[in-house]
C-alpha positions in Angstrom: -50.5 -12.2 57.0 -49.4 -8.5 55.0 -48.4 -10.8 52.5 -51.3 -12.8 51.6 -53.9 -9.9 52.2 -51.2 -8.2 49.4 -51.7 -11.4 47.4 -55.8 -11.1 47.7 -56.1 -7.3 46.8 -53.8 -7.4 43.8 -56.2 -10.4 42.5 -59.1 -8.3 43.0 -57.9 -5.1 42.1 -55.1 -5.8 40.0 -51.4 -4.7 40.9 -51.4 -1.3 40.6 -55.2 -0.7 42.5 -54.7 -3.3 44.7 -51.1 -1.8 46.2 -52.2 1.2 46.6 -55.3 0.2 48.1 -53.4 -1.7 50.4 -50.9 1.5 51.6 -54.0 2.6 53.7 -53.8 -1.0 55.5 -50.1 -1.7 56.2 -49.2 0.8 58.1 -51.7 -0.2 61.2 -50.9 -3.9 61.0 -49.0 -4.5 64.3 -46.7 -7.0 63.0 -44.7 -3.9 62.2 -44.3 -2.1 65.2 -42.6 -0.9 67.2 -41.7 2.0 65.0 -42.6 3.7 61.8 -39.7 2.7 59.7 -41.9 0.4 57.3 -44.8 2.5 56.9 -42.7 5.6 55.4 -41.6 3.0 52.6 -44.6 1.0 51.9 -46.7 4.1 51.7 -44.5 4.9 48.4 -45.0 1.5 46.6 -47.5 0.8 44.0 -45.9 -2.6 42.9 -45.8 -6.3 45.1 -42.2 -6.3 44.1 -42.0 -3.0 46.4 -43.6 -4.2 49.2 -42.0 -7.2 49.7 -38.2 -4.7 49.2 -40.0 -2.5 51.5 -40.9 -5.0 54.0 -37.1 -6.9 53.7 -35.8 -3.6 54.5 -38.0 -3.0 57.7 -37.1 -7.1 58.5 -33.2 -5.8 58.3 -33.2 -2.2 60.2 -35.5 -4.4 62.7 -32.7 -7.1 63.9 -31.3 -4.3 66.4 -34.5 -4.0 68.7 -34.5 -7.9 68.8 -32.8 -10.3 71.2 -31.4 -14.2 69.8 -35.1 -15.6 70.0 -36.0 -13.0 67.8 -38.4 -11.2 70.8 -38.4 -7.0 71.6 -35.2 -6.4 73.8 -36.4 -4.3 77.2 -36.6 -1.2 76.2 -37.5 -1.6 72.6 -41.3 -1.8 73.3 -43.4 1.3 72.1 -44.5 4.4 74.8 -48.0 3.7 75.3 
């Protein structure tokens, strides 16, 4: 979904408008929670090519919350 409204900005806006327009949107999509780790990287890019680094990286540091069906292990949830 961050992906294609990426795609849909950028041909709007062009690259460099449409990234940054979309740094105000990322960071309170809840496909990245439960932490913070993507939004201080994606908040920095102004390029798709960043983005999608950032978002691999978040994908990566992410693997440790997650069990073998790739679901939040208990305790991993966010305080509410």
């Amino acid at each position: 979904m961050m992906c294609r409204h990426l795609d849909l900005m950028v041909e709007v806006f062009g690259e460099e408008l449409g990234c940054r327009m979309f740094r105000k949107v990322a960071p309170v999509l809840p496909a990245v929670r439960p932490s913070n780790e993507f939004n201080r990287h994606v908040v920095l890019t102004s390029t798709k090519s960043g983005f999608h680094e950032a978002l691999e990286n978040y994908r990566r540091w992410r693997r440790q919350f997650l069990d073998e069906n790739g679901e939040l292990k208990p305790g991993s949830s966010p305080r509410r």
